[in-house]
C-alpha positions as CSV (number, residue, x, y, z in Angstrom):
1,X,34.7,-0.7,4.6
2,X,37.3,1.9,3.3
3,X,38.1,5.3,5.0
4,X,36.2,7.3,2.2
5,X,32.9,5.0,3.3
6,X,33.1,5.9,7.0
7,X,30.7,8.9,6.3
8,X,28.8,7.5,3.2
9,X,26.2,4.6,3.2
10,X,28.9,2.9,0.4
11,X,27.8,-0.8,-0.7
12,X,30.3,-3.8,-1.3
13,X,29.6,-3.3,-4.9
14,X,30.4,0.5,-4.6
15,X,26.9,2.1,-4.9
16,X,26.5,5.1,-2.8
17,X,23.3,5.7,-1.3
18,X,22.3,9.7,-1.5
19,X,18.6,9.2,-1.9
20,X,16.3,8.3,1.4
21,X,13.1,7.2,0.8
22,X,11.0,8.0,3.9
23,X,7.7,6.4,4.4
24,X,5.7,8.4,7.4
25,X,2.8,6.2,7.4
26,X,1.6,2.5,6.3
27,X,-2.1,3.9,5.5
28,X,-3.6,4.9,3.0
29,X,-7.2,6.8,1.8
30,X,-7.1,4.5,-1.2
31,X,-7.7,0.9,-2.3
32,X,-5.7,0.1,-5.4
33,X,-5.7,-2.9,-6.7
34,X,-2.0,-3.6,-7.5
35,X,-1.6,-2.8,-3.8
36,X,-3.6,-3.7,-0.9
37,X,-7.1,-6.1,-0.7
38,X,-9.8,-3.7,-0.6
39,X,-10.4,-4.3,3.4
40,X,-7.3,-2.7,3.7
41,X,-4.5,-3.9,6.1
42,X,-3.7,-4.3,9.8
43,X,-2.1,-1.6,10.4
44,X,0.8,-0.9,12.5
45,X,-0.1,0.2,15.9
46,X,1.0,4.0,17.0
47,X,3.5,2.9,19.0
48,X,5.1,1.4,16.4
49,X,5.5,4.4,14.3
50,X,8.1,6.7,14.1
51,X,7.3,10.1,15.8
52,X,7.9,13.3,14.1
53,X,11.2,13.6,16.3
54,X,12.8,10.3,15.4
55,X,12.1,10.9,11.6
56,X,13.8,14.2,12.0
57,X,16.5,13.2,14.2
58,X,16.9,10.1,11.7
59,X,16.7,12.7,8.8
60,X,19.3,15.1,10.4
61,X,21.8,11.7,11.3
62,X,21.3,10.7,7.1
63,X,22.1,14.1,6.0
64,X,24.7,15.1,7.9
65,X,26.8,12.2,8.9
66,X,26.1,9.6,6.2
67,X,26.0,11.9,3.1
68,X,22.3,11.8,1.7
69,X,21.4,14.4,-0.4
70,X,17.6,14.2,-1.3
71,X,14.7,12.8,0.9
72,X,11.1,11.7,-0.8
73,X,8.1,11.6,1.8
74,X,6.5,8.2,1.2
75,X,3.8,6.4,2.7
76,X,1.2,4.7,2.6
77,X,-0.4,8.4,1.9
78,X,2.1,10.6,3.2
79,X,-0.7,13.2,3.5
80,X,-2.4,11.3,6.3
81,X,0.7,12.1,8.5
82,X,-1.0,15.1,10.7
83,X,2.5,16.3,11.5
84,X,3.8,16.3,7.9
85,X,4.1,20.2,7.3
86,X,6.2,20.1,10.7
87,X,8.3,17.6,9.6
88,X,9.4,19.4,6.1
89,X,10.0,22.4,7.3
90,X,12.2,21.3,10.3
91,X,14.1,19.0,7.6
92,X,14.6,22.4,5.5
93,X,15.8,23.9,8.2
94,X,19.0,21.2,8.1
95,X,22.8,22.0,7.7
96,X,23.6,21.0,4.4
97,X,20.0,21.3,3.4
98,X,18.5,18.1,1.7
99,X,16.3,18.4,-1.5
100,X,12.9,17.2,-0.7
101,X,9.9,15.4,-2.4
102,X,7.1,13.9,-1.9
103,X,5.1,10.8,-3.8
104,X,1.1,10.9,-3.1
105,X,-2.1,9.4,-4.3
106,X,-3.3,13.1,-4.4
107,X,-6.5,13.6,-2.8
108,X,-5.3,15.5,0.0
109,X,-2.8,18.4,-2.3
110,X,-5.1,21.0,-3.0
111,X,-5.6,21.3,0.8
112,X,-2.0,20.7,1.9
113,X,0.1,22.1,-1.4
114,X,0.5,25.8,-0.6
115,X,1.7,24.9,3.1
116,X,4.0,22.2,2.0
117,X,5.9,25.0,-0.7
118,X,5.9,27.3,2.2
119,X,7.7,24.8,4.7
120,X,10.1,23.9,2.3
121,X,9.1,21.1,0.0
122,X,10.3,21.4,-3.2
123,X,8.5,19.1,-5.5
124,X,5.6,16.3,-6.0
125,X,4.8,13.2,-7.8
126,X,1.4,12.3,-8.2
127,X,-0.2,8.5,-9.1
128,X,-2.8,8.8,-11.3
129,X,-3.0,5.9,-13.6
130,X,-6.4,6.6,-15.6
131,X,-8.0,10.1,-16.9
132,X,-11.6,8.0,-16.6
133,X,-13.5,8.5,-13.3
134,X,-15.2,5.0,-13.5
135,X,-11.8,3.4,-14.3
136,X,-10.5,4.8,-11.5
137,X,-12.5,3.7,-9.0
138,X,-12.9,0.6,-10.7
139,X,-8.7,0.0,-9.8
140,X,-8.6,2.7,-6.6
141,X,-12.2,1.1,-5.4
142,X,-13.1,5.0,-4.3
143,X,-14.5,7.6,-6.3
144,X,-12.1,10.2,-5.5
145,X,-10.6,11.1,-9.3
146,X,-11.9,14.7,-9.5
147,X,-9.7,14.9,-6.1
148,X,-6.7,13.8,-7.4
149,X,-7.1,16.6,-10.4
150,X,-7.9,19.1,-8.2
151,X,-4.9,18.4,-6.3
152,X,-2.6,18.2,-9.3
153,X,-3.2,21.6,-10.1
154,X,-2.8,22.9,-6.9
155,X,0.5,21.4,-6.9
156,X,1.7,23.2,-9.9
157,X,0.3,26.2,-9.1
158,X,2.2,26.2,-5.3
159,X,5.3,26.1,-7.5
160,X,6.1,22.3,-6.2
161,X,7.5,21.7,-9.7
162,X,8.4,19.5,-11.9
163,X,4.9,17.8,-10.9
164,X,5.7,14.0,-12.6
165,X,2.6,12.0,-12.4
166,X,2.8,8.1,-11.9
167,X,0.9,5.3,-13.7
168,X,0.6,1.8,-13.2
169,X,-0.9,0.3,-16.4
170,X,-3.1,-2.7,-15.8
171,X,-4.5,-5.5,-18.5
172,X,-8.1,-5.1,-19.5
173,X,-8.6,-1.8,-17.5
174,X,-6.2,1.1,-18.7
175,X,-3.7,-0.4,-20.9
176,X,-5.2,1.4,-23.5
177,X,-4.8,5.3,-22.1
178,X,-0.8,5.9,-22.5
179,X,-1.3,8.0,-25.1
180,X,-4.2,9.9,-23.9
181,X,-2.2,10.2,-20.9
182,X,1.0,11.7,-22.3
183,X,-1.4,14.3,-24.3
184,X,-2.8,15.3,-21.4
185,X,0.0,15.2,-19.0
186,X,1.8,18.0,-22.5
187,X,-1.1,20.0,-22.0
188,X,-1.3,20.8,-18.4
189,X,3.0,20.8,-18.2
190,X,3.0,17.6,-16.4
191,X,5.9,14.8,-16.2
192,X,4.5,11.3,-17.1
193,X,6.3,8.2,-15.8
194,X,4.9,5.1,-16.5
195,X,5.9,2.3,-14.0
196,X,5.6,-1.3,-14.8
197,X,3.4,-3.0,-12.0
198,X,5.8,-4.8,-9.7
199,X,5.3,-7.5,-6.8
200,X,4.7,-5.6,-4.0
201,X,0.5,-6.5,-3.7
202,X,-0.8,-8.1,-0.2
203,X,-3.0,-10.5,-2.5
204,X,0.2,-11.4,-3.6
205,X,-1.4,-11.7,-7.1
206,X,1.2,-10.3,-9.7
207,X,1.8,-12.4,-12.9
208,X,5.2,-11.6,-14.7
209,X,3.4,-12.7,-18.1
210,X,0.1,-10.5,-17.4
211,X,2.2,-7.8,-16.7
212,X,2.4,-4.6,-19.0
213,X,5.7,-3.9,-19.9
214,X,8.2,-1.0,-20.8
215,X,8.4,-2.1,-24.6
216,X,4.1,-2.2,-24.6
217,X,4.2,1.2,-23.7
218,X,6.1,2.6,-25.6
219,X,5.1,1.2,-28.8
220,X,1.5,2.5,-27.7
221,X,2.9,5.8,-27.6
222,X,4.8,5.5,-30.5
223,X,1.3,5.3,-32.4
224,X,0.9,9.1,-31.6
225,X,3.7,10.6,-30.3
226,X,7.5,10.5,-31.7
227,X,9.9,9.6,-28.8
228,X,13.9,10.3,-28.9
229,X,16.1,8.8,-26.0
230,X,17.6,10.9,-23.6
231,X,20.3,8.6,-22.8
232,X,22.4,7.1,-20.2
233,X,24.3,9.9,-19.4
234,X,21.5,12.5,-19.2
235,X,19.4,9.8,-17.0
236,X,22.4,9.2,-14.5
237,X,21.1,7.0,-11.1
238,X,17.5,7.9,-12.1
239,X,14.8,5.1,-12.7
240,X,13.1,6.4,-15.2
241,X,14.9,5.9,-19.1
242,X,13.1,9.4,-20.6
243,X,12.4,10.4,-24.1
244,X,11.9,13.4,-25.4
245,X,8.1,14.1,-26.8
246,X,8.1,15.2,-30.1
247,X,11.7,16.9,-30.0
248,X,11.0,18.5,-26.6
249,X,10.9,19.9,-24.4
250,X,8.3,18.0,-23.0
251,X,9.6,14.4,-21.7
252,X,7.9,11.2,-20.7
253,X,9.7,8.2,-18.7
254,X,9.4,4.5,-18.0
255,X,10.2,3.1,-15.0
256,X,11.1,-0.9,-15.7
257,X,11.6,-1.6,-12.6
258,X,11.3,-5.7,-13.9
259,X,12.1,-5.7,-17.1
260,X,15.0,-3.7,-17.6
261,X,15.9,-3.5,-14.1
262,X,18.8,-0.5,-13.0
263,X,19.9,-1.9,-9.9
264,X,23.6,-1.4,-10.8
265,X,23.0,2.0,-10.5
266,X,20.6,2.0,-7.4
267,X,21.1,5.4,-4.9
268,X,18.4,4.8,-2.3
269,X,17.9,4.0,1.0
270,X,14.5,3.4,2.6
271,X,13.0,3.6,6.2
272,X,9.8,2.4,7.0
273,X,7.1,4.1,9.1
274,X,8.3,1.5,11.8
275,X,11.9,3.0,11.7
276,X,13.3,-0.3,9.9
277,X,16.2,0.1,7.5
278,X,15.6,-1.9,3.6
279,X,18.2,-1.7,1.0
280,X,15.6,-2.4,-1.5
281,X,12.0,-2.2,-1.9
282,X,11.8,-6.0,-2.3
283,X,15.1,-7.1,0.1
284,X,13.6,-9.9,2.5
285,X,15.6,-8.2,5.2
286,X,15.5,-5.2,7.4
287,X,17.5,-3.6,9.9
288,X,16.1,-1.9,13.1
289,X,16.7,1.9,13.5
290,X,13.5,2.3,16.7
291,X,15.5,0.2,18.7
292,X,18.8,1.9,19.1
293,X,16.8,5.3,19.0
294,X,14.7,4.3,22.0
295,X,17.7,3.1,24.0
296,X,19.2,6.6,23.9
297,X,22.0,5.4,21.4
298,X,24.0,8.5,20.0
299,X,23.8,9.4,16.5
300,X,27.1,7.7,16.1
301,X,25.9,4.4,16.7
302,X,22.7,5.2,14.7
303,X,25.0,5.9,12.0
304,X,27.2,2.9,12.4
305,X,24.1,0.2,12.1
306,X,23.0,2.3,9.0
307,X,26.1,2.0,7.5
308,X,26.8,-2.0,8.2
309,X,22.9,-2.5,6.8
310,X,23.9,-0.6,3.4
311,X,27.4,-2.7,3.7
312,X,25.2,-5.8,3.1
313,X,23.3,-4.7,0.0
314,X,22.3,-7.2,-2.8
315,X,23.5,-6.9,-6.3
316,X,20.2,-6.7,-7.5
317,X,16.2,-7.3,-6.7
318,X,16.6,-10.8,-8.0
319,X,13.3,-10.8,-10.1
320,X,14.7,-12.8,-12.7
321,X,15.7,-15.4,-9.9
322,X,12.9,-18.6,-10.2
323,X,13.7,-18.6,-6.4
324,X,12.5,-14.9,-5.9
325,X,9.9,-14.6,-3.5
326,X,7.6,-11.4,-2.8
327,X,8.3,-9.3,0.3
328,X,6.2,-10.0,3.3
329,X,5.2,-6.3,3.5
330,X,3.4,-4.5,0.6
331,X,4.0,-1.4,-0.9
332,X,2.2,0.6,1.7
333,X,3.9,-0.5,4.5
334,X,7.3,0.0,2.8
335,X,7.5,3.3,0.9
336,X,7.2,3.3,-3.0
């Protein structure tokens, strides 16, 4: 590792990660489909989990020794977390101060949104993958839409802006609704960002060639809507290629996380609600952070481990591979 990595999480192929991906919880209030069986999971007992002083201390070791810059709130539902409020505003609080986010399913923002502005948090993205009630809870299985709507505009109206909203289009249920999506998304001054489904589902039920990818998408929104490239140098380390709707401003993205796949370019780090360390949401591998934090190591040695699991990084997610074979953990359990 060179000198100018010793306080950077630096890769052997010279990414540096500045984006942490925090997941404060593996459960969830919701059911979908593409992501747990709808009996749910065995969840990981309290014990397990992270307190609200390790993720902070964790937080506080990331952003000032090893040079991370923004921190999303994951889950699971993040919004399950009881201590959640707590734990933004004490990372707002931080010396140099991060910027924060957090992705949710929704149902809980228009309780949560006015406190979460006020303890720091600066912006939301929201999955919502239909605008039909019975779709919904056909691929959530809860009837919880009006919820998710409700909290939406809360969101926006706390200020927690740009809200982008996130949906996962499925065969036979809503690949029909990207357009009515992007319309509505321009009307109420929302962000759409389509993400191709990936294998991260406990059934472990993901077909590549059911899948609805980036180029079906866009030539379904191409039928209403003209679409003009951003480009590579406007969308930097971001996952999302955008395109401008209609000549702007309003922007849409597509996240193609397998089909065009950005992992030259990656700039994240994740930690799981069980204090692991994963390179990647679909690395086989993790590296424990609970451990050294419950033997009293310093924040030196925290950082050290940290480092020598970002050292090891993977060129890519390998989804092209034959060979690649779906993470044990699903998405809930890891932090989308």
């Amino acid at each position: 590792m060179t000198r100018e990595g010793a306080h950077v999480l630096i890769d052997t192929y010279g990414r540096v990660a500045t984006d942490l991906r925090v997941s404060l919880t593996d459960r969830c209030n919701l059911r979908c489909t593409y992501c747990m069986p709808e009996e749910g999971l065995q969840w990981l007992a309290k014990p397990d989990l992270l307190t609200d002083d390790e993720i902070v201390r964790l937080i506080d070791i990331a952003v000032t020794s090893l040079g991370i810059e923004e921190v999303r709130f994951t889950g699971g539902e993040p919004l399950l977390r009881p201590g959640l409020v707590g734990i933004v505003e004490r990372v707002a609080a931080l010396e140099p101060r991060p910027q924060m986010s957090l992705t949710t399913n929704g149902i809980g923002l228009k309780r949560t949104a006015s406190a979460l502005k006020a303890a720091g948090l600066d912006r939301v993205n929201v999955s919502l993958d239909t605008l039909r009630p019975d779709v919904f809870k056909t691929l959530t299985r809860r009837d919880r839409h009006k919820d998710v709507i409700e909290g939406l505009h809360a969101a926006r109206d706390a200020g927690l802006t740009p809200v982008k909203v996130n949906s996962v289009l499925m065969p036979g249920l809503n690949d029909d609704e990207a357009p009515d999506l992007l319309a509505w998304a321009v009307e109420h001054d929302y962000e759409l960002r389509f993400i191709e489904q990936m294998p991260l589902d406990a059934q472990h039920g993901w077909k590549r060639d059911g899948m609805i990818t980036a180029g079906d998408i866009l030539t379904s929104l191409r039928t209403r809507f003209e679409l003009t490239a951003e480009g590579e140098e406007k969308r930097g380390s971001a996952p999302a290629e955008r395109w401008l709707v209609d000549g702007g401003p309003h922007v849409v993205g597509v996240i193609a996380s397998v089909t065009r796949p950005f992992c030259a370019a990656c700039d994240r780090t994740r930690l799981t609600a069980d204090g692991q360390i994963r390179t990647c949401l679909f690395a086989q591998e993790e590296t424990d952070l609970r451990a050294a934090l419950r033997s009293d190591a310093p924040d030196e040695e925290i950082a050290r481990i940290w480092r020598l699991a970002m050292w090891g990084k993977k060129a890519g997610a390998g989804l092209d591979d034959p060979s690649f074979v779906q993470p044990d953990r699903p998405m809930s359990a890891i932090g989308g």
